[in-house]
C-alpha positions as CSV (number, residue, x, y, z in Angstrom):
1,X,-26.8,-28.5,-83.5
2,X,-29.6,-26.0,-84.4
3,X,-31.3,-26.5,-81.4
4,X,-28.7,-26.2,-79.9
5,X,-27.5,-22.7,-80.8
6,X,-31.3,-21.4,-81.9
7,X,-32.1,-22.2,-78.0
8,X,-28.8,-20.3,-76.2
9,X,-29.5,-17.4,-79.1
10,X,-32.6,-16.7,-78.0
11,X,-32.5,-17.3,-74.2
12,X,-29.3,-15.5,-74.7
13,X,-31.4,-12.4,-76.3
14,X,-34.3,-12.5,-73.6
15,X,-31.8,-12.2,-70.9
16,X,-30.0,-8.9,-72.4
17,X,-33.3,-7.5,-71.4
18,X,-34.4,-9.1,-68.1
19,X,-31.9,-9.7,-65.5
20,X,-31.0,-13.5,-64.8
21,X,-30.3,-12.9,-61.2
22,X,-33.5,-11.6,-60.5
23,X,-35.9,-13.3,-62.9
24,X,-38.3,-15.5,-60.5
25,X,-38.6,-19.4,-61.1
26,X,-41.8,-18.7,-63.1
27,X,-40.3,-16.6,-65.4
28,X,-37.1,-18.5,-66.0
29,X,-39.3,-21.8,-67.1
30,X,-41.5,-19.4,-69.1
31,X,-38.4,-18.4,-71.1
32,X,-36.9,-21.6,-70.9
33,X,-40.3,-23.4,-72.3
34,X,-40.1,-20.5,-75.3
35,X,-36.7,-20.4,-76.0
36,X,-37.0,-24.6,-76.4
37,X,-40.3,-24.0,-78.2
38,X,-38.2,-22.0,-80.9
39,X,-35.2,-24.2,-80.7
40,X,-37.7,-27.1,-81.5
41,X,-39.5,-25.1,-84.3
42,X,-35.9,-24.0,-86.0
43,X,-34.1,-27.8,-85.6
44,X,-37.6,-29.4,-87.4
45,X,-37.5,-27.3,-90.4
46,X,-34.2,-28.3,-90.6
47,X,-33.9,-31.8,-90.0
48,X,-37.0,-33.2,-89.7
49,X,-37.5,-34.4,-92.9
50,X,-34.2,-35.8,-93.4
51,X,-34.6,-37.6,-89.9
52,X,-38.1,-39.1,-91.0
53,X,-36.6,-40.3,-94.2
54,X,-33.0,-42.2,-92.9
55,X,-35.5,-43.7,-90.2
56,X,-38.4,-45.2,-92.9
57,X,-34.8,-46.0,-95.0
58,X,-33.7,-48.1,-92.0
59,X,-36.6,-50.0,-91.4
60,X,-37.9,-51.2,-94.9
61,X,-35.5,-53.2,-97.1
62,X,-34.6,-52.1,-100.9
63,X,-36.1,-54.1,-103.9
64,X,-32.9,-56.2,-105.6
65,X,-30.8,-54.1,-107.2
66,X,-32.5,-51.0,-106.2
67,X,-30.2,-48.0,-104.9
68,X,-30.2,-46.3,-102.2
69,X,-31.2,-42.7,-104.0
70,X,-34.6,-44.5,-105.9
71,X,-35.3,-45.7,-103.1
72,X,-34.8,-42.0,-100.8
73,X,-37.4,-41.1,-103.9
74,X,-39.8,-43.5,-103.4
75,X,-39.9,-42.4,-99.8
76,X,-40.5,-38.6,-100.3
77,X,-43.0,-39.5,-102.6
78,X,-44.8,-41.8,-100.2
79,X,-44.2,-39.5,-97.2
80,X,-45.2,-36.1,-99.1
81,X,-44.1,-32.8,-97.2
82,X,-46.8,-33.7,-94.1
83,X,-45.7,-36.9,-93.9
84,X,-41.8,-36.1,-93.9
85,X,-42.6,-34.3,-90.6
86,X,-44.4,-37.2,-88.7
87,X,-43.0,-36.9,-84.8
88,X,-42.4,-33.4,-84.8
89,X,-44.4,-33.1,-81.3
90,X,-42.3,-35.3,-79.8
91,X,-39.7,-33.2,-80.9
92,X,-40.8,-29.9,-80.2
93,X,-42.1,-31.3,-76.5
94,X,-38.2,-32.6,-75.9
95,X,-36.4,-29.0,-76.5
96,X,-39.2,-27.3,-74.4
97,X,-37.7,-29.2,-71.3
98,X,-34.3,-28.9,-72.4
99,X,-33.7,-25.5,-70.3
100,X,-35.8,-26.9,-67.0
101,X,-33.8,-30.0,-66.8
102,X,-30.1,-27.8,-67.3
103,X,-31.4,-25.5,-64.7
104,X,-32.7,-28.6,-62.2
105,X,-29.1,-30.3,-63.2
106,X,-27.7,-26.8,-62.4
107,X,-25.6,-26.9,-65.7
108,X,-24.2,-23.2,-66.7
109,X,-22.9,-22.0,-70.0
110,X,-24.3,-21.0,-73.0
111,X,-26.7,-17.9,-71.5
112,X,-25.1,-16.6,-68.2
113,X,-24.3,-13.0,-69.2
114,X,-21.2,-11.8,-67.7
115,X,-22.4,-7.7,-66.0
């Protein structure tokens, strides 16, 4: 939900202070592309890690009788910070697009500012 919000806030922000309605194509995907950039910046520093983690969790099985918080240990250890945020391109590259492929669906909400 970060994403979500982080990229209507700040498209939202931009477009107090350049008029939607006559913004050219150009500039919309420029402000689309940064407000995703942020979006994706914002939802990996808060997820990211946690993601990485339940998906290593998921594909490796426990030793007998060990839990499932020794084992969320043993993962952080193994992972370290740089490792918890393995994919985070992906990531970022996927909320970058997000605004293009609303505007080529022609979705509204979320950043039309009522004049």
């Amino acid at each position: 939900m970060t994403k979500f919000v982080v990229f209507e806030k700040v498209a939202e922000a931009i477009y107090k202070k350049v008029d939607k309605s006559t913004a050219s194509d150009g500039l919309q995907t420029t402000i689309n592309l940064g407000s995703g950039l942020m979006a994706g910046f914002a939802a990996a520093a808060v997820s990211q890690p946690a993601d990485t983690m339940l998906s290593k969790i998921n594909k490796s099985k426990g030793l007998p009788g060990e839990g499932t918080t020794s084992r969320l240990i043993k993962i952080a250890k193994e992972l370290g910070i740089r490792g918890s945020y393995t994919g985070i391109g992906a990531r970022l590259f996927m909320f970058a697009i997000y605004g293009e492929i609303k505007k080529a669906l022609g979705a509204t909400g979320g950043v039309e500012i009522a004049k």
